[in-house]
N, C-alpha and C positions, 0 to 999 in steps of 0.2 A: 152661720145661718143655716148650715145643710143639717148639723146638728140637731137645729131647734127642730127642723122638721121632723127629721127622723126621730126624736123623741116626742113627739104629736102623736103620729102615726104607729109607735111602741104603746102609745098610751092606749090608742085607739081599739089595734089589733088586741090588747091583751083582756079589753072590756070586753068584746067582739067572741074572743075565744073561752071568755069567763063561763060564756052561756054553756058550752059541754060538760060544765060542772066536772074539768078535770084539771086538778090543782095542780101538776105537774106539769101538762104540758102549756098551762098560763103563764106558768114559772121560765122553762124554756123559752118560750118565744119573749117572755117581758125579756128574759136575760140577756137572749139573742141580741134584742133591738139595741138592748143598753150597749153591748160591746160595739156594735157598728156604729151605736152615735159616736163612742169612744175612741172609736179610730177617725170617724170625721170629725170629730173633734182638734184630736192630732195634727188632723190634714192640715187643718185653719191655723194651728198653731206655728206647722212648720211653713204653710201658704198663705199669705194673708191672704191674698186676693184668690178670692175662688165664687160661688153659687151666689146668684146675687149681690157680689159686691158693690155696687153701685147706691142698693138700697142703702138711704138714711135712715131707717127708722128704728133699728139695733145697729147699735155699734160692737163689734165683736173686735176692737181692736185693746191695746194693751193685757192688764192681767186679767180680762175677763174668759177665755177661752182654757185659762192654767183653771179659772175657778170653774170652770165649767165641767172638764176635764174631774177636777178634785172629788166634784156633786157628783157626777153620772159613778164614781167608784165606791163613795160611800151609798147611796142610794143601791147601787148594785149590793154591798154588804148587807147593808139592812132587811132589802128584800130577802134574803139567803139568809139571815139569822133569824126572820119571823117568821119563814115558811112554814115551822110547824105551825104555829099559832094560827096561822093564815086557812090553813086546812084542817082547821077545827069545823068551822064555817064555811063549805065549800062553793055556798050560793052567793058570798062575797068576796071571793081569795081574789078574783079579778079587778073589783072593784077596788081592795084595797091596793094593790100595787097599779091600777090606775092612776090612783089619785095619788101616788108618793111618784111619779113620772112628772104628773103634769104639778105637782109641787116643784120638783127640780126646774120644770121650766119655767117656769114662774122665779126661781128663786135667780136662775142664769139671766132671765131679761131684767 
């Protein structure tokens, strides 16, 4: 669940930071965020019980955390192989690796 969040809040900051119209550092911080959900990710895999565990309304138990896990690595690839492209269009580079975050979370719940 600490996941979900922190890739909310990657989505968030990276829309956020889009407005400097600087492709590069969109890029870093989207990247940043991705690795730290990756490692909370981790966490949950090797913990089950951790941030909200109690909550029923995601179940982050069996292979959903390995897929979750899988998503935040490819999404991170993707971002890092369209960058050019990304910064063709600098007044949307943010926008785009926006909305391929909150696709992953969408794709993890």
């Amino acid at each position: 669940m600490l996941s979900i969040t922190l890739l909310f809040i990657t989505g968030l900051i990276g829309m956020f930071i889009a407005f400097l119209k600087k492709p590069a550092l969109t890029l870093a911080s989207v990247l940043v965020g991705l690795i730290i959900s990756a490692g909370a990710m981790y966490c949950e895999i090797s913990n089950p019980i951790g941030f909200l565990s109690s909550y029923g309304g995601v179940d982050m138990t069996g292979m959903v955390p390995y897929f979750g896990l899988t998503g935040i690595v490819f999404t991170a690839l993707l971002i890092i192989a369209g960058y050019e492209q990304f910064k063709i269009n600098e007044e949307h580079t943010g926008d785009y690796m926006a909305l391929m975050v909150f696709s992953l979370i969408g794709a993890i719940l």
